[in-house]
N, C-alpha and C positions, 0 to 999 in steps of 0.2 A: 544949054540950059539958060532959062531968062533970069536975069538977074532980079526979079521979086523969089525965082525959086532958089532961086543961087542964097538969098538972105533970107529966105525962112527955112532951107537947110541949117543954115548957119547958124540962126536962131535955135534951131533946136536941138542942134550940140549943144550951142551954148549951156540951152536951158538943162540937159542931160548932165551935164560937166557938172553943172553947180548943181543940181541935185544930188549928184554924186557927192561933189564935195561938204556939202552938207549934211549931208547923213552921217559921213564917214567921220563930221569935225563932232558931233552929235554922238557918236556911238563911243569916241574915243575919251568926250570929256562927260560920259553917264557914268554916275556915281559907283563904286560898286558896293553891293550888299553887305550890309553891315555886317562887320566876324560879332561871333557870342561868346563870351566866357561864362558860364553858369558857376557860379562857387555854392557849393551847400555842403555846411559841417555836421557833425553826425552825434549828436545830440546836448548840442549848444542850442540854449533856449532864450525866450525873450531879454531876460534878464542878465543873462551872460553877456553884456558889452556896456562901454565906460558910458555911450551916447542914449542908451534907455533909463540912464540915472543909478547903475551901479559905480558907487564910489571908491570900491576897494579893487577890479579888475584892470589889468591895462591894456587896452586896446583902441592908443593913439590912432592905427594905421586905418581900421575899422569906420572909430569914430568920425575921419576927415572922409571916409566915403559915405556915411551916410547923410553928413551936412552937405554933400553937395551932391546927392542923390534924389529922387524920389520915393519917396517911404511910404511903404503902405502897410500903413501901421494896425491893420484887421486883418490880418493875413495868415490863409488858418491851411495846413496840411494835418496828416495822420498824426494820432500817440504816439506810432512807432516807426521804425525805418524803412523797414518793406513796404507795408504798403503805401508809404508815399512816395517812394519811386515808381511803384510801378502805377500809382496815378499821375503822378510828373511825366512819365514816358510818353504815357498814352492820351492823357487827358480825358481818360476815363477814370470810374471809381475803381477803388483797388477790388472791392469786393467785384466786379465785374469780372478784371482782368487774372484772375487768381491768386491775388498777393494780400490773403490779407493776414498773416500769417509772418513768422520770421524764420518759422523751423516747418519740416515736418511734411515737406511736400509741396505748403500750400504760399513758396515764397519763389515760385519758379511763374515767368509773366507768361503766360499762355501763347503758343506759336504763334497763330493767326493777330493777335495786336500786333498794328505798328505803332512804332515808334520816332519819338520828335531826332533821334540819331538816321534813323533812315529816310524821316523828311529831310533831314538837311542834304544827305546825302544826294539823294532824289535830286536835287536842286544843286548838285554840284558844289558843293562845303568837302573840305576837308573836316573828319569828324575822329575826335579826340576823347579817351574819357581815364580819368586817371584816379588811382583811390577804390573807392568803395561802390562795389555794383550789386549786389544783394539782388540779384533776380534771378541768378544760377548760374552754378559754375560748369556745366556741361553743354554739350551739343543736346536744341540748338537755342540753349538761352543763354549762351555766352553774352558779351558785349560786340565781339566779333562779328556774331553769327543777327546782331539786331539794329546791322548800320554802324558802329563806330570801324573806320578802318586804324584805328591804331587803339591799342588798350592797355595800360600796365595796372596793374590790379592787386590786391590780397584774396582770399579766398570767402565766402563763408560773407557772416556779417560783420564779421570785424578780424581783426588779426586775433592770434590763437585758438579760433573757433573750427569745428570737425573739418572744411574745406581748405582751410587756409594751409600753406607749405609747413609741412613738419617744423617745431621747435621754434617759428617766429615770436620774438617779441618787441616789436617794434623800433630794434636796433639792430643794424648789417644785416635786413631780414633778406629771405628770397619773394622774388614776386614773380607774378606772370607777366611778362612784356608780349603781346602778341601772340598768346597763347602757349610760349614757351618760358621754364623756370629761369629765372637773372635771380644773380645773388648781388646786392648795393652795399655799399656803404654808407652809414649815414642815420640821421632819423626818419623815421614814418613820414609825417609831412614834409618832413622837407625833402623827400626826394619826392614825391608826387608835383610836389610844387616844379621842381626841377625837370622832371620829365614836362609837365604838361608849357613851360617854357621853353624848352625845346622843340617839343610839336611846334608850338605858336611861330618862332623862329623861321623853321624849317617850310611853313605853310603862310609867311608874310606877305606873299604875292598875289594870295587868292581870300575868296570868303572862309572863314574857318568856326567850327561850332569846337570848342572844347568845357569839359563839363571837368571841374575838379571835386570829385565826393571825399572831401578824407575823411579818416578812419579813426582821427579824433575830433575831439574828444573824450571817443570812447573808452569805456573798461577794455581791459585794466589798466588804471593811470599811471603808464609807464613816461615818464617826462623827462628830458636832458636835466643836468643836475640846475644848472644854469638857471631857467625857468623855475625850477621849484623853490631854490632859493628865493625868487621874488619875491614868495608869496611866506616863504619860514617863519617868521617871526609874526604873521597875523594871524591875530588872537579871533579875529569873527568869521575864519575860518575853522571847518574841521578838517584831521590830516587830512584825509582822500579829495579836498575839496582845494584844497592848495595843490595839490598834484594837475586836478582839471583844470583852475583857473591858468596853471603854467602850460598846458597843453593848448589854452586858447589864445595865450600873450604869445605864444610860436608862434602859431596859425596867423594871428596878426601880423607877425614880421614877414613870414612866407607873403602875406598880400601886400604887405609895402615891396616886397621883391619884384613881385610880379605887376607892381605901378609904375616901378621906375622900368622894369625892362619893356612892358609895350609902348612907353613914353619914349625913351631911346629908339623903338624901333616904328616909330611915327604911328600908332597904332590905336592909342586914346580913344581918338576925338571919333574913328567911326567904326568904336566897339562898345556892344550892348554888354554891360558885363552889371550881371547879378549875382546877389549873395542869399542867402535865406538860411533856416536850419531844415535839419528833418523832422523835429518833434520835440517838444518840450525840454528842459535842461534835465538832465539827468542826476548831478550832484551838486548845481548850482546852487540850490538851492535845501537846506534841511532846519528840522524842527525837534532838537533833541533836549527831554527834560523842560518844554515848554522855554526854551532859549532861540529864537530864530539864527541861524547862521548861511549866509552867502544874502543873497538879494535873488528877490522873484517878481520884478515892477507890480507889485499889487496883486498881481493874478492867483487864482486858485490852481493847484494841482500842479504836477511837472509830469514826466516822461509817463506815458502808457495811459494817463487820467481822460474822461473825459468831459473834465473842465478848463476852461479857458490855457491855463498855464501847463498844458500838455499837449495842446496845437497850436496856440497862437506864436507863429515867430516871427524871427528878425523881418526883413522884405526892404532890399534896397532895389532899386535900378538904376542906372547912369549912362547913357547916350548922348552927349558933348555934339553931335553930327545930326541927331534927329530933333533937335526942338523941342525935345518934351520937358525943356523947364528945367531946375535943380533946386535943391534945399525947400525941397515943399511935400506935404504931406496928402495923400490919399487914403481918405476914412472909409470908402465903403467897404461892404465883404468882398474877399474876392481868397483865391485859395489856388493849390498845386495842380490840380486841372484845369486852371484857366492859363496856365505858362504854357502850353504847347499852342493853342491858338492865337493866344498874343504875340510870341515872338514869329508865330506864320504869316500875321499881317503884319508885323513890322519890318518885318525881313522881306514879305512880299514872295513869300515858299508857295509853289504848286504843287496841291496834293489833292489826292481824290481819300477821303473817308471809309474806309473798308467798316468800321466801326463806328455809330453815333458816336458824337464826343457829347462828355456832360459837360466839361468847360465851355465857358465863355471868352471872347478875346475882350480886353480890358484897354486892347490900344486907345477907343474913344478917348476914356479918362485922362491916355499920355498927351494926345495929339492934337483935342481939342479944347477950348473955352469953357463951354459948358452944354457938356455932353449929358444925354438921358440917360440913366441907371435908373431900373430895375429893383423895387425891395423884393430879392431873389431868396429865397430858403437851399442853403446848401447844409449835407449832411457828411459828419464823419463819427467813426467808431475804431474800440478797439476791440478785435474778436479773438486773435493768438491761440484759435483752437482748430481742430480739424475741419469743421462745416459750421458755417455764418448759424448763427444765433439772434434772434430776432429779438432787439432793442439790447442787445447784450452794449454794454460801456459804450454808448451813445450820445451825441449830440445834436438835434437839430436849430439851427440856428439860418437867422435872417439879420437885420441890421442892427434889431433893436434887441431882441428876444433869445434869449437860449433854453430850448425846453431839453436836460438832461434826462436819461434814461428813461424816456417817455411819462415821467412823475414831475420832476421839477422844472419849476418857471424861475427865468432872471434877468431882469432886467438889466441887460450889459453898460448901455451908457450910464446908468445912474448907480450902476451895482458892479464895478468892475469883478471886483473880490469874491462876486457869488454867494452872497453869505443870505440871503433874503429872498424865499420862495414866497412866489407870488402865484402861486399857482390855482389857489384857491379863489384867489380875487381876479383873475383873467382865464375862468376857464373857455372861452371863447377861442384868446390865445393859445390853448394847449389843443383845443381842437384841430385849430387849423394847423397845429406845426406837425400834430400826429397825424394828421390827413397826408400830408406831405411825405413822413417817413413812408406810409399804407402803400401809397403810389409808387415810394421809393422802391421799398422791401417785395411789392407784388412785381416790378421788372427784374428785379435777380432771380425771383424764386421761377418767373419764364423762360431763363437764359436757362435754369437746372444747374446751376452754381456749385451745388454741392453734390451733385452727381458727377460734376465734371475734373476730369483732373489732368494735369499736365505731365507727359513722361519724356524720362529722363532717352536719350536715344543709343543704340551700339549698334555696333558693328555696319559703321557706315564709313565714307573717305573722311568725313571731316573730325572722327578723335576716335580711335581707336589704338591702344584701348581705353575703357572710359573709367576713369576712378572715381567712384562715388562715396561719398561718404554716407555716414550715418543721419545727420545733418538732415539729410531730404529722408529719412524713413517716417513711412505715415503710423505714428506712435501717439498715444495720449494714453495718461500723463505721460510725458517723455522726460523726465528727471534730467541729470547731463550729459544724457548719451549721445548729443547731439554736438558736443564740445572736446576738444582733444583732453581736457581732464576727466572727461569720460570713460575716453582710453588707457588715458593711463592711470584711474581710478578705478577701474573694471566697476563700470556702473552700467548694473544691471536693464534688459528691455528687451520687447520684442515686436515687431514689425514687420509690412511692409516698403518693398520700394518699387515705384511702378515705372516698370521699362520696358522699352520697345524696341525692339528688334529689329535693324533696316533690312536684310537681307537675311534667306535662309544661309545654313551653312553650319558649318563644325566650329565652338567657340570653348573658351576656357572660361572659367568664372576662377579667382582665386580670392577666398575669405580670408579678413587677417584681422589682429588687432591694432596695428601700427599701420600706417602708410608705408610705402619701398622707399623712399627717400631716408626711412629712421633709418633703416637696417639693424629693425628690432627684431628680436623673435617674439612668437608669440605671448612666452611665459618669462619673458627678460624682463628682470626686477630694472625699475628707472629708476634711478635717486632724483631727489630734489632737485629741481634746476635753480642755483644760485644766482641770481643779477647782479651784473658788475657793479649798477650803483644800488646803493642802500635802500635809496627811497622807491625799488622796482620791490614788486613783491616775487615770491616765488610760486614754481609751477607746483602742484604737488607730483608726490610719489606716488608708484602704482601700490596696489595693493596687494597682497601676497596671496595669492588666486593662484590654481593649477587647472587651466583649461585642457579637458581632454579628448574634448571631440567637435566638430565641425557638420552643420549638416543646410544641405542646401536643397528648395525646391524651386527649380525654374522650368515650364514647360514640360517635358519629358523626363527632366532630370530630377531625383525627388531619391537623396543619396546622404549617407550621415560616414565620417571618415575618421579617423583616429590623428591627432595631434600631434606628429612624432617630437621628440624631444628635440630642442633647438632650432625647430622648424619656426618660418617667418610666415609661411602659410600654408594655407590646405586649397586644395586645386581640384578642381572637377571638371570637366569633359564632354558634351553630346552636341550630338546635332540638332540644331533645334531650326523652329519654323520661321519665317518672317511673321511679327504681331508684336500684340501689346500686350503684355504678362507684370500679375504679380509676383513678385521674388520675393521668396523670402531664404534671410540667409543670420546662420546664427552660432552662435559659440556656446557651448556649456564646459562646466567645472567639475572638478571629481565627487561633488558634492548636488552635481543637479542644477546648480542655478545657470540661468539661460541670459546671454548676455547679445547683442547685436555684433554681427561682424560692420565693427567700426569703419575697416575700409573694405570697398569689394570692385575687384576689376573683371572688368569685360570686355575680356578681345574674341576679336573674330581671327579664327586661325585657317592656316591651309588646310584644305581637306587628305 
């Protein structure tokens, strides 16, 4: 070999070597993808924390993360809880994705959305979600079954509601860890906090998305004694309003827990960790005898309204590793459909869209100087009924403008309070915002929204058999049949529930009043449940009812059964098809009245 080939041989190891090495110094010191902590409380409203100007709350822990966060302080989700999860999940409108709704069918997020837990997943995240999921408790709208691989949960919308585990009240409850029942010790938050601390732990090494929803401070305002003392002795509180403000001074300690441990376990500086609420304060705020008590920063309305102070919430963010600033404030509109596209590009997730998103990603605003926005018109409502309702408890709004229930005008910057229709003197403005809803309300009514609906599934591998509650029966009015004082108030209804059938075969259906877990019978008189501390209220008693008969139509089976005495349930039999069937299943009294079977299972059995 001639020594020019002999060195440019040589050369071009050389040159291979350090290409090599370079790539390999380069792949080793690439950042990795920032972990998410999502925290969202369940219905803590703008005014519920020390740092939006309520003087009587304490929420130290809260307050130091929103001064060193970035705040966006126009930040609008649902009146209610459902449906802003399941526009949070999706980044679509709830009315889209089938959540708009909290009971009754229409709180289950329809199969074919994805969701921001299966993006992460998609992307290789370890994915956590702990608390409250309100999008269904069955196959396949579990949390399981929609990307989180790990999930400890309550049932239902809140604890003691028709899906949640028998007889919880937010002390030593049971919960689902992974789809199976764990009984804890402890309080409500603070063991979500706990668990979802342990995922973090356990997933330190990799990207990790965990979402903590708790379940307060929701009704009923069951609170450690501790906490409620706080607040005992304040006079501009009313009782039930000291019980929430104590449920929220937890929650704040839960998140100093949860500061100091991803701080100890180096984790801070490149974690996106946001807070927000689902919907307006729910007792923060009241107006009794023309006396104000709690603090509502100005706003109109609280939980379910659709004015400002029933969607506007909290909105921190805080990323220490991505450069987007801290202790500053972001004005324009932006809302819970624009979090699954923002933390896509911030995170830098690959996903293909199965679904238009309505969100926008809002990264610009984090990442750059001065970034273009848009005076965009975004729309929310509250409908809580079977099928959407056109302009029913509405809001559309832009930056400047909120035209309510397609009549009133308000000038938000200069009218925070809502107190001053202007509607008459901008009706240009009411055109354009109603042209907006027109365009809105004509894309749902092409999806067929309300022709569609989402079922519950049996007798497949992934849960059989499937306990369903009342909870998903498609009922209006639905009074409290929907809530275990339902059951054990023998409160009257009658409905359907829509389920599908994964395979033909030979199945059991068994109607009951109690869930298997009570190991009630059907006509077992409950006493009161007493709570250990004073300040717990109690469950009620059942009612003195003698249900006598059972009757079920599912498929081929269309069968009415006698109630034998001391029986826990009544059980019916056939083979039925593979499809999607209305069930209906129901209990009557020796007097006639017709009542829902509160809980009803469906197993698929051997033939």
């Amino acid at each position: 070999m001639k020594v020019s080939d002999s060195l440019r041989a040589t050369g071009t190891l050389l040159c291979t070597l350090l290409t090599i090495l370079i790539n390999s110094a380069g792949h080793s010191q690439s950042p990795q993808k920032p972990n998410v902590i999502l925290i969202m409380t369940d219905d803590q409203g703008y005014g519920d924390l020390g740092f939006h100007g309520n003087e009587i709350i304490q929420t130290p822990h809260l307050d130091n993360l929103f001064e060193e966060s970035v705040r966006v302080t126009n930040f609008h989700v649902s009146p209610t809880c459902t449906p802003t999860r399941g526009a949070l999940m999706t980044g679509r409108y709830s009315n889209r994705v089938g959540t708009w709704h909290t009971i009754a069918g229409r709180s289950l997020l329809y199969e074919d959305e994805k969701t921001l837990a299966q993006i992460f997943a998609q992307n290789g995240y370890a994915t956590g979600m702990f608390g409250k999921w309100h999008l269904g408790d069955n196959y396949p709208f579990r949390p399981l079954d929609r990307g989180f691989q790990q999930a400890v949960r309550h049932g239902g919308g809140g604890v003691t509601q028709g899906p949640d585990y028998w007889g919880n009240n937010y002390f030593d409850d049971t919960y689902w860890k992974n789809g199976e029942p764990r009984t804890y010790d402890g309080y409500v938050t603070d063991i979500f906090f706990d668990e979802s601390m342990a995922f973090i732990e356990e997933h330190q090494e990799r990207p990790f998305f965990a979402y903590i929803a708790t379940n307060a401070p929701h009704s009923p305002f069951h609170v450690p004694e501790e906490y409620y003392n706080l607040y005992k002795g304040e006079d501009r509180l009313l009782e039930d309003q000291k019980r929430f403000y104590g449920m929220i001074t937890n929650i704040d300690d839960n998140i100093g827990r949860l500061e100091d441990h991803i701080r100890k376990l180096g984790l801070r500086e490149n974690t996106i960790l946001i807070f927000l609420g689902d919907n307006g304060t729910a007792a923060g705020y009241r107006v009794r005898n023309g006396t104000e008590y709690g603090f509502n920063a100005g706003l109109r309305g609280t939980k379910n309204s659709e004015y400002d102070g029933g969607h506007r919430v909290p909105f921190a963010l805080r990323w220490p590793a991505g450069n987007i600033g801290e202790d500053k404030d972001l004005d324009q509109l932006l809302a819970h459909i624009d979090l699954l596209p923002t933390l896509a590009e911030l995170a830098d997730l690959r996903f293909v869209e199965t679904n238009p998103l309505d969100g926008k990603s809002f990264a610009p605003l984090l990442l750059e100087e001065n970034p273009e926005w848009e005076n965009r018109t975004l729309i929310v409502d509250s409908q809580r009924i079977l099928n959407l309702v056109k302009w029913r408890k509405s809001a559309v709004m832009d930056e400047t403008w909120r035209l309510v229930n397609g009549r009133e005008l308000y000038n938000i910057k200069e009218d925070r309070s809502q107190e001053n229709d202007l509607a008459s003197k901008y009706p240009e403005v009411v055109d354009r915002l109603r042209e907006s809803y027109e365009q809105w309300w004509t894309s749902l009514m092409e999806q067929n929204v309300n022709e569609r609906y989402a079922y519950i599934k049996a007798g497949t591998r992934y849960e059989n058999p499937v306990r369903i509650s009342s909870h998903d029966m498609h009922i209006y009015p639905y009074k409290n049949a929907w809530h275990q004082h339902g059951a054990l108030d023998a409160t009257t209804g009658q409905g359907i529930l829509k389920v599908e059938l994964g395979e033909p075969g030979r199945y059991r259906i068994s109607l009951r009043r109690y869930p298997r877990e009570s190991g009630l019978a059907i006509n077992e008189k409950v006493e009161a449940k007493k709570e250990t501390l004073e300040i717990s209220s109690p469950m009620p008693g059942s009612n003195n009812v003698k249900m006598t008969q059972a009757t079920l139509y599912l498929g081929d089976i269309g069968e009415t059964k006698s109630i034998q005495p001391g029986a826990e349930a009544v059980h019916f039999e056939g083979t039925l098809s593979a499809g999607k069937y209305d069930m209906t299943a129901i209990l009557q009294d020796n007097e006639g009245r017709v009542y829902p079977s509160y809980y009803t299972y469906i197993e698929k059995i051997e033939e």
